[in-house]
C-alpha positions as CSV (number, residue, x, y, z in Angstrom):
1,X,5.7,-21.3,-14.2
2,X,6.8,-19.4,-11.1
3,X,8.8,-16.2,-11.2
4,X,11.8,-15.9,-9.7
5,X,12.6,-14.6,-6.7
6,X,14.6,-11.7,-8.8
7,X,11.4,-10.7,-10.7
8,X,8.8,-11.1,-7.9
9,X,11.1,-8.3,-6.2
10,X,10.8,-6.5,-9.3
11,X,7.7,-6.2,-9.0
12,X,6.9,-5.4,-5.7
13,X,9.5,-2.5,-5.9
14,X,7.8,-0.9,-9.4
15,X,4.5,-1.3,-6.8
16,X,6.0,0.5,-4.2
17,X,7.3,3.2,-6.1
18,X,4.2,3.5,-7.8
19,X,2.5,4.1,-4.1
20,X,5.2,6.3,-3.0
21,X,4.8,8.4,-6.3
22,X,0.9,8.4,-6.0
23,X,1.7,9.9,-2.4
24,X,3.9,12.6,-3.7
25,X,1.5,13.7,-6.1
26,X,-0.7,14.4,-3.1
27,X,1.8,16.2,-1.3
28,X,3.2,18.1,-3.7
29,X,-1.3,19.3,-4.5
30,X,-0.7,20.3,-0.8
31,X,2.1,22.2,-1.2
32,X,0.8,24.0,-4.4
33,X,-2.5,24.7,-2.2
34,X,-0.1,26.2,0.5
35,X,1.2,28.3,-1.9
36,X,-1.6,29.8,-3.3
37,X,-3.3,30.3,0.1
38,X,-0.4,31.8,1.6
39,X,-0.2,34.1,-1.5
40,X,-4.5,35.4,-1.7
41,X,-5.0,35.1,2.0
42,X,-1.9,36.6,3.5
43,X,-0.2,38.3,0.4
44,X,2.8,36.8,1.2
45,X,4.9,34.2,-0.9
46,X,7.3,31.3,-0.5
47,X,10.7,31.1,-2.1
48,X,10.8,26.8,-2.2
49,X,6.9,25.7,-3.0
50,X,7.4,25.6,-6.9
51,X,10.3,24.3,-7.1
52,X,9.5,21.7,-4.4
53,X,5.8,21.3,-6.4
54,X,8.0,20.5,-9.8
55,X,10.9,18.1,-8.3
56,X,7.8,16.1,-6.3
57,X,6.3,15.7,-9.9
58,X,9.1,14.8,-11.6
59,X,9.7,11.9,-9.3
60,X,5.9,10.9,-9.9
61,X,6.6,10.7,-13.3
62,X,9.7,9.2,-13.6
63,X,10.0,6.9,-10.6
64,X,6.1,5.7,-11.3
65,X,6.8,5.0,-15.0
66,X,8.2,1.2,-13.9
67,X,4.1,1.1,-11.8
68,X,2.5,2.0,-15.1
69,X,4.6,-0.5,-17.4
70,X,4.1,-3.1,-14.4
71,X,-0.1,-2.8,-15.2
72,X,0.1,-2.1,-18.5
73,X,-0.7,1.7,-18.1
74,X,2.1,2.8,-20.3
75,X,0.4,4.2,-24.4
76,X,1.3,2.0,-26.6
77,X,-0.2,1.4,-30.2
78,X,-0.8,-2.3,-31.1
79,X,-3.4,-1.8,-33.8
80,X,-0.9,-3.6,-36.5
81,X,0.4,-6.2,-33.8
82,X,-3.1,-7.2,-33.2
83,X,-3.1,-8.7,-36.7
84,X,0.1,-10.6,-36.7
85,X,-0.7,-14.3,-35.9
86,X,-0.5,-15.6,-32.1
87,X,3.2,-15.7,-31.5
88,X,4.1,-13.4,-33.6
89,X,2.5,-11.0,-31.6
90,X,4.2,-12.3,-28.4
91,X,7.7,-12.0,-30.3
92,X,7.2,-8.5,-31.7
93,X,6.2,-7.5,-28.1
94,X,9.3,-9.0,-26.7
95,X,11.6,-7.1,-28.9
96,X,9.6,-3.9,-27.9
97,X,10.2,-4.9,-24.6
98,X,13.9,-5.2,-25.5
99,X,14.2,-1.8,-27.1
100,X,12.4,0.0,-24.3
101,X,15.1,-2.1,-21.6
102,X,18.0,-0.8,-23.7
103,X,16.2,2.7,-23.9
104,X,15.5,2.9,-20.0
105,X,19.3,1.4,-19.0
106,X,20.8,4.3,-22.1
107,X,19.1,7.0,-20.3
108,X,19.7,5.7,-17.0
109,X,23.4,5.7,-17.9
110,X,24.2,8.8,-19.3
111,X,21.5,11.4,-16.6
112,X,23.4,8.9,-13.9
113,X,26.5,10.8,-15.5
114,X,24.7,14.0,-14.7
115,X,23.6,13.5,-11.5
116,X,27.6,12.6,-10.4
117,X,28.5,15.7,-12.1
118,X,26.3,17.3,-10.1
119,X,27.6,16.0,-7.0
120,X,30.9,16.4,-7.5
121,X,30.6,20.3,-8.8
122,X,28.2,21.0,-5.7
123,X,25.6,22.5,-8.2
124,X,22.7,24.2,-6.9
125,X,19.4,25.2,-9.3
126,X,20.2,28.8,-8.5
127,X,17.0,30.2,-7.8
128,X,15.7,32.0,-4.4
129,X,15.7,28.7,-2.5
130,X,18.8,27.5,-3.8
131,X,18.8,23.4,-3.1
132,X,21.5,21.2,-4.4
133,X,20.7,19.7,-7.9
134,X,22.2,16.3,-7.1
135,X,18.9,16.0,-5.7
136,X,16.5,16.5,-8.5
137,X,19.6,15.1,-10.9
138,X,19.0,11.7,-9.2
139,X,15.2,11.1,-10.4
140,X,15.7,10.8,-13.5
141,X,18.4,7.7,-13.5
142,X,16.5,5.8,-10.2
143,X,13.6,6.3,-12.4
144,X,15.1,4.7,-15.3
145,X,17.1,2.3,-13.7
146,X,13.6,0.7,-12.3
147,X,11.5,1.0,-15.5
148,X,14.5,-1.0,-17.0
149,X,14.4,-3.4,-13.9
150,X,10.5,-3.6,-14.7
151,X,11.0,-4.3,-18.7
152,X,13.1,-7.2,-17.4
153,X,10.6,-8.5,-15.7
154,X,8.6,-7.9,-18.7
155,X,11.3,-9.9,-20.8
156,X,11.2,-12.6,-18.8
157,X,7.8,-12.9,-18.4
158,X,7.2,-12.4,-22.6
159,X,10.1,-14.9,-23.1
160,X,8.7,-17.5,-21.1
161,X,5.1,-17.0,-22.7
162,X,6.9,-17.5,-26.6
163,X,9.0,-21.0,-25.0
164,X,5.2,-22.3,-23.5
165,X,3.8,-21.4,-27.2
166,X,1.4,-19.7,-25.4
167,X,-1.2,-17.4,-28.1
168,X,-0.4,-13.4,-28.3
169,X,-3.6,-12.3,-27.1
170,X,-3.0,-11.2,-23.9
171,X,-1.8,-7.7,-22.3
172,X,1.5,-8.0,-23.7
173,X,3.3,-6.2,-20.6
174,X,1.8,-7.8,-17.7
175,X,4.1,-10.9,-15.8
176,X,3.7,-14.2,-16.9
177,X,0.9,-15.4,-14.1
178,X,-1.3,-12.7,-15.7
179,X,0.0,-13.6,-19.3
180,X,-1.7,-17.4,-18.5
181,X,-4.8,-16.5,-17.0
182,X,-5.5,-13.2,-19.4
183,X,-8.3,-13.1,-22.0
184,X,-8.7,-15.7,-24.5
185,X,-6.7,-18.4,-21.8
């Protein structure tokens, strides 16, 4: 069955913030390489590369979460679902999936409260460098908000896998083309 328009956007977003986190990650190794060269060949020190180092990490992590739930990347134990019969298995995934989409949206909610407190108070993080901290306040609800757009995806795809009947041996977060053709299909 085709995805929808909705979900195939889904996807390709969760990809491209999984590129775009992979690419920070490599900046912000340059930036920590800056720092300690600057430091042990010049003995001089910057005021922003930690900082910057930690707040390019953070949206790695957060922001790339929806790319690793997209593959499949994300831990989760399935010993004891691996026993349950075939849709059994594809019904207690979907109402993991459900719990993690009400998790991500929960968390999305209430930082997204903290991040507009942030704006509005003009908060800064008060160290040397001093940047505003509705900037690093905003990771952590984009983040959530597109792992929670990814577990609907994830829903969907799950959902549509229990109404075909289809067996619970696949990867149980992967999209419904990869939930037909996975092992044991």
């Amino acid at each position: 069955m085709p995805r929808s328009r909705f979900l195939r956007g889904a996807d390709r977003l969760s990809g491209a913030a999984g590129y775009v986190s992979g690419a920070l990650i490599l900046v912000a190794m340059l930036v920590i390489c800056y720092g300690v060269a600057l430091r042990y060949l010049f003995g001089m020190s910057t005021i922003w590369q930690t900082e910057l180092s930690i707040y390019l990490l953070m949206f790695a992590a957060f922001v790339g979460g929806a790319y690793g739930l997209r593959h499949g990347d994300h831990v989760r134990i399935d010993l004891v679902v691996k026993l349950l019969p075939g849709r059994v298995q594809i019904g207690v995934r979907l109402l993991a999936a459900v719990l993690g989409l009400l998790l991500a949206l929960t968390v999305a909610v209430v930082s997204g409260f903290m991040w507009w407190e942030a704006v509005q108070s003009g908060a800064r993080s008060g160290t040397a460098w001093n940047p505003p901290l509705a900037y690093p306040y905003a990771i952590l609800p984009a983040g959530m908000a597109l792992i929670g757009l990814q577990y609907l995806a994830v829903v969907s795809g799950l959902f549509q896998a229990l109404r075909r009947g289809e067996l619970g041996d696949s990867p149980p977060d992967q999209p419904a083309e990869s939930v037909e053709g996975g092992p044991g299909h």
